[in-house]
C-alpha positions in Angstrom: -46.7 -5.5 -52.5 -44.4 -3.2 -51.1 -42.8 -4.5 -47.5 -43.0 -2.4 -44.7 -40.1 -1.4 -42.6 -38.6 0.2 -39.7 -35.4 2.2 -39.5 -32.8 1.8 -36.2 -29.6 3.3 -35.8 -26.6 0.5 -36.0 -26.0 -2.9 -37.2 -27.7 -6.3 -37.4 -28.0 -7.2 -33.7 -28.1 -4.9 -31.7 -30.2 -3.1 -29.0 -32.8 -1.7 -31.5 -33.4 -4.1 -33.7 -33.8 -6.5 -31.0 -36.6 -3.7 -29.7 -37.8 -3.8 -33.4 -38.2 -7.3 -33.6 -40.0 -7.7 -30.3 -42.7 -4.9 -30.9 -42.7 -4.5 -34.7 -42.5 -8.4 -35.8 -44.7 -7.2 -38.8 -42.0 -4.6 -40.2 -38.9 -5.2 -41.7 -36.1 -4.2 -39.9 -33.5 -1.6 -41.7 -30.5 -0.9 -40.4 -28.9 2.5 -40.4 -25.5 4.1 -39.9 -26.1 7.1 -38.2 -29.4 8.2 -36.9 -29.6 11.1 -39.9 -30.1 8.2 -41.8 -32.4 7.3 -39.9 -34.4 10.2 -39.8 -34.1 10.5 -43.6 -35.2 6.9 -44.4 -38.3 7.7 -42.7 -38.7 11.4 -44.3 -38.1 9.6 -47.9 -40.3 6.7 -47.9 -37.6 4.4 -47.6 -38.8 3.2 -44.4 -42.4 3.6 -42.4 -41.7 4.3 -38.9 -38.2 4.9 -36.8 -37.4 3.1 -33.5 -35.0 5.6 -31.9 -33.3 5.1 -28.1 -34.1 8.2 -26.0 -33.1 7.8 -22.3 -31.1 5.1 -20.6 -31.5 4.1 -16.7 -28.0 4.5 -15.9 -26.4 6.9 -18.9 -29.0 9.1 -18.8 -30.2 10.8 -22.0 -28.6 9.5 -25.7 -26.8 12.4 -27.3 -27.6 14.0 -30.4 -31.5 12.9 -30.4 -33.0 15.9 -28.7 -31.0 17.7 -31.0 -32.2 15.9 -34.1 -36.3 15.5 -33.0 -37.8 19.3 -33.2 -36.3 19.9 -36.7 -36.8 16.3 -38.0 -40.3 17.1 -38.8 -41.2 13.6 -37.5 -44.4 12.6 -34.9 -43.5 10.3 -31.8 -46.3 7.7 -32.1 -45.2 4.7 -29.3 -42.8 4.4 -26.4 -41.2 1.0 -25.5 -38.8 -0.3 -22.9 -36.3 -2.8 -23.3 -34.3 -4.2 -20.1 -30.7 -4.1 -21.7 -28.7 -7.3 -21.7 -25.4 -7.9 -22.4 -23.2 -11.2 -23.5 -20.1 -11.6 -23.7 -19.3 -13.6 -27.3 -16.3 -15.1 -28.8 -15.6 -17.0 -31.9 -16.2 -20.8 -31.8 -13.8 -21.9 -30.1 -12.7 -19.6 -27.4 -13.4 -19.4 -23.8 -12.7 -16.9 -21.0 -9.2 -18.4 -20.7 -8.3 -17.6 -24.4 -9.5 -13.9 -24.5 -7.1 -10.9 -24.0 -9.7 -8.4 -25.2 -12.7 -7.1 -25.6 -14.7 -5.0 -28.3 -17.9 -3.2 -27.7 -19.4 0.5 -27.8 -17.7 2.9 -24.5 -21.4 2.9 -23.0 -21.4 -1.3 -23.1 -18.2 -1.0 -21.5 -18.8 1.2 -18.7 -22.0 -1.0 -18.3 -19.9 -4.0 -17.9 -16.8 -3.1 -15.7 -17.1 -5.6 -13.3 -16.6 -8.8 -16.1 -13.7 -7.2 -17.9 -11.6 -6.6 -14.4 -12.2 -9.6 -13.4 -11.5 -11.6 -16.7 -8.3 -9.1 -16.9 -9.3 -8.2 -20.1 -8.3 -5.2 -22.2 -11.2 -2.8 -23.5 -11.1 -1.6 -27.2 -14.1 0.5 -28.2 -16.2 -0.1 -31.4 -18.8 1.9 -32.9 -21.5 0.1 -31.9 -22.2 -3.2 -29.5 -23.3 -5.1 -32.4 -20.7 -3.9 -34.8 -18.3 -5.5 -32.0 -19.4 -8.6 -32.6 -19.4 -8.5 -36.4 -15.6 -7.3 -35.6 -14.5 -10.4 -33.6 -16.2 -12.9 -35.9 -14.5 -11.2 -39.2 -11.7 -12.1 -37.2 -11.4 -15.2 -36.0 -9.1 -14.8 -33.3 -10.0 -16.5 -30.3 -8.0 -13.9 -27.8 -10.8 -11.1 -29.1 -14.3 -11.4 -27.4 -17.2 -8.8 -28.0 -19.8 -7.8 -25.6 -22.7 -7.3 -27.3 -26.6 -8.1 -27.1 -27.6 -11.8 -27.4 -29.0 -11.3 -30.6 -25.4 -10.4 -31.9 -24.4 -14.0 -31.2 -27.0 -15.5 -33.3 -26.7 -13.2 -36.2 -22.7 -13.9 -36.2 -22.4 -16.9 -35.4 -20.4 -16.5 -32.2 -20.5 -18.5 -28.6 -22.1 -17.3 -25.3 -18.6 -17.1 -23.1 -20.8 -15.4 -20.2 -24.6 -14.1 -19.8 -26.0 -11.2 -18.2 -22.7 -9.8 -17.6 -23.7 -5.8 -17.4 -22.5 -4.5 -13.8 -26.4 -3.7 -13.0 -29.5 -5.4 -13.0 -31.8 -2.8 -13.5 -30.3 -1.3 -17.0 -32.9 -0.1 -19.2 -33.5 2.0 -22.3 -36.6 3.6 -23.6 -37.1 3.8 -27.1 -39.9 6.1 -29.2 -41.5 5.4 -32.5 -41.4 7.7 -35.0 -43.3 8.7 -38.4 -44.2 10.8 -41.0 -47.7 11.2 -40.0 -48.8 12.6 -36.1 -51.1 9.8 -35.1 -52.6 10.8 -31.5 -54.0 8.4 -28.7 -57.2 8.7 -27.9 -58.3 10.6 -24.8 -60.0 8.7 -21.9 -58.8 5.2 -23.5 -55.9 4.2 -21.3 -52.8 6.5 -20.0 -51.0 8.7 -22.6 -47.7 10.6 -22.3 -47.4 13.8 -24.6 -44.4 15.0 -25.6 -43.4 18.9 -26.4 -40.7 21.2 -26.8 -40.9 24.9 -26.1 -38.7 28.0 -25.6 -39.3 30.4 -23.0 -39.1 34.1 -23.2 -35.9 35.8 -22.2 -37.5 37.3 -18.9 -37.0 36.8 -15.2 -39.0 33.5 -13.8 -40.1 32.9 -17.2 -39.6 28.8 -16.8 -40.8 29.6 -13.2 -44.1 31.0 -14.2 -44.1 28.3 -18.0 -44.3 25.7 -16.0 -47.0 27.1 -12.8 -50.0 26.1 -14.9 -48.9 22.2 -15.1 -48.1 22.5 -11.1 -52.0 24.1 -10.3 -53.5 22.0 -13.0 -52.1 18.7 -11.1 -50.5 17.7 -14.1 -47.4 15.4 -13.3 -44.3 16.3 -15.6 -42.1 13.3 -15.8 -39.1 14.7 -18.1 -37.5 18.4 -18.6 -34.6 18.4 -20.5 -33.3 22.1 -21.3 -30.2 22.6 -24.2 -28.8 25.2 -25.8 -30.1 26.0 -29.2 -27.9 28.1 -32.1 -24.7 28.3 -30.0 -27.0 31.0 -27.5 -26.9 30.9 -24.1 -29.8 33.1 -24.2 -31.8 30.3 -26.4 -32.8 27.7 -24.2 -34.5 25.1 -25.1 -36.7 22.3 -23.4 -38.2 19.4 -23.6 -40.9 18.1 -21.4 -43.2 15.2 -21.3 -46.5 15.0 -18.7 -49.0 12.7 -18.4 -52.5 13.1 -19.9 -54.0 13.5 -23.4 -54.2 17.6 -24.3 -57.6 17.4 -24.7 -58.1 16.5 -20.8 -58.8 19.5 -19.3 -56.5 20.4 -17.0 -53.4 19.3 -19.2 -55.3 21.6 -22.1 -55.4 24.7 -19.4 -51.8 23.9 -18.3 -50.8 24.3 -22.1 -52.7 27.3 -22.2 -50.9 29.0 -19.6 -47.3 28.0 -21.4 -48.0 29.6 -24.2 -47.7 33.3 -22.1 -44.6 32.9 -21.3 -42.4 30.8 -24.4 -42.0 31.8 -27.9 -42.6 28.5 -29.5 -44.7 25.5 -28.3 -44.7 22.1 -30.3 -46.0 19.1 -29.9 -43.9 16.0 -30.9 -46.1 13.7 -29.9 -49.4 12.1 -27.8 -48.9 8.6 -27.3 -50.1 5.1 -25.3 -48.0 4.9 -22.1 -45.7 2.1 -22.0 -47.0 -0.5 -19.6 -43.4 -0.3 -18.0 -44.3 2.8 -16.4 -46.3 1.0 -14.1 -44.8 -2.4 -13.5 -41.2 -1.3 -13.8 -40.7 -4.5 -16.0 -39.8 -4.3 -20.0 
């Protein structure tokens, strides 16, 4: 029997495969260099579904992905939200007096100011938070230390020097579920996001009139992103998510109306709202 299995960008430990292990226990995790590989495991066979970060609370938007989604040819099929913690690990040991520096990813960094002033420490920037951590544990120098996630020190065997140590409480990072096949939620049974891109004609108040119909239809948009497309400044692109299914009514007469005014409409995906969008806890 074939095992099934999830793709995430990065190594062993960090962010997404903790996300992966918390809301996919069922599906192996596979870990991927770069999140092409990613895309393509999923495409291939190689893996059955993606969990891909898509927003952070204080970064903002992750880089490349809005670039990557319309052309991957993939459906989003689940959101989830994980409240981002970060450690900060050292080889056995070591202790905040023995450190000098301090390895993680530049975002895990700029998340975690306030420890690595105070420790004195010098920042050094790694590919990825987990990666860090595999770093400082190849090693074995107790003057390196790695911020990371608190998976990292498990999988690496390295000690907990200090917990929780990100500069703000409320750090989180939405993550969407991708796969091969579209799978849509079911109208009426609970509250569902739906995801689309479109382009709108190059006219005057085009997006001002796109997006009228969501505004007199009472549907609430919660996300519009625009970027450029093909290296044209005329070729905007945007993505937008609203609540409701698009067979409700008024989000199905709010699509309607978009499609007067872009030259391509797509729908990535039309998926269960994650309970975090009500409770503002992950």
């Amino acid at each position: 029997m074939t095992t099934s299995r999830i793709a995430y960008q990065g190594e062993p430990g960090a962010n997404s495969h903790i996300v992966c292990r918390q809301h996919h226990p069922d599906l192996e995790p596979l870990a991927c260099a770069s999140f092409e590989d990613v895309f393509a495991a999923v495409r291939s066979g190689a893996a059955d579904l993606a969990m891909i970060p898509i927003d952070n609370s204080i970064a903002g938007r992750v880089a490349d992905i809005h670039h990557f989604l319309p052309d991957s040819g993939l459906h989003i099929v689940a959101e989830h939200f994980l409240r981002i913690q970060f450690h900060l690990l050292g080889v056995p040991g070591s202790t905040t007096e023995t450190v000098r520096t301090v390895h993680s990813h530049v975002h895990a960094l700029g998340q975690c100011r306030r420890i690595i002033a105070r420790l004195g420490l010098s920042p050094v920037i790694s590919g990825d938070t987990a990666g860090a951590a595999r770093e400082i544990a190849d090693a074995a120098d107790v003057t390196q230390a790695a911020i990371a996630p608190p998976l990292a020190a498990e999988i690496y065997g390295l000690d907990v020097l200090a917990t929780d140590v990100e500069d703000e409480d409320h750090n989180t990072t939405r993550f969407v579920v991708l796969s091969r096949e579209a799978r849509r939620a079911r109208a009426g049974d609970g509250p569902v996001v739906t995801s689309f891109i479109f382009n709108v004609r190059n006219l005057p108040a085009a997006l001002y009139k796109a997006l009228g119909g969501f505004a007199t239809n009472g549907v609430n948009m919660t996300k519009l992103e625009s970027y450029m497309v093909g290296g044209e400044f005329t070729a905007t692109q945007f993505l937008a998510e609203v609540d409701g299914h698009p067979d409700d009514p008024h989000l199905a007469r709010a699509l309607e109306e978009l499609q007067f005014f872009t030259t391509e409409v797509n729908v990535l995906g039309v998926y269960p709202a994650d309970p975090f969008r009500a409770t503002g806890h992950a």
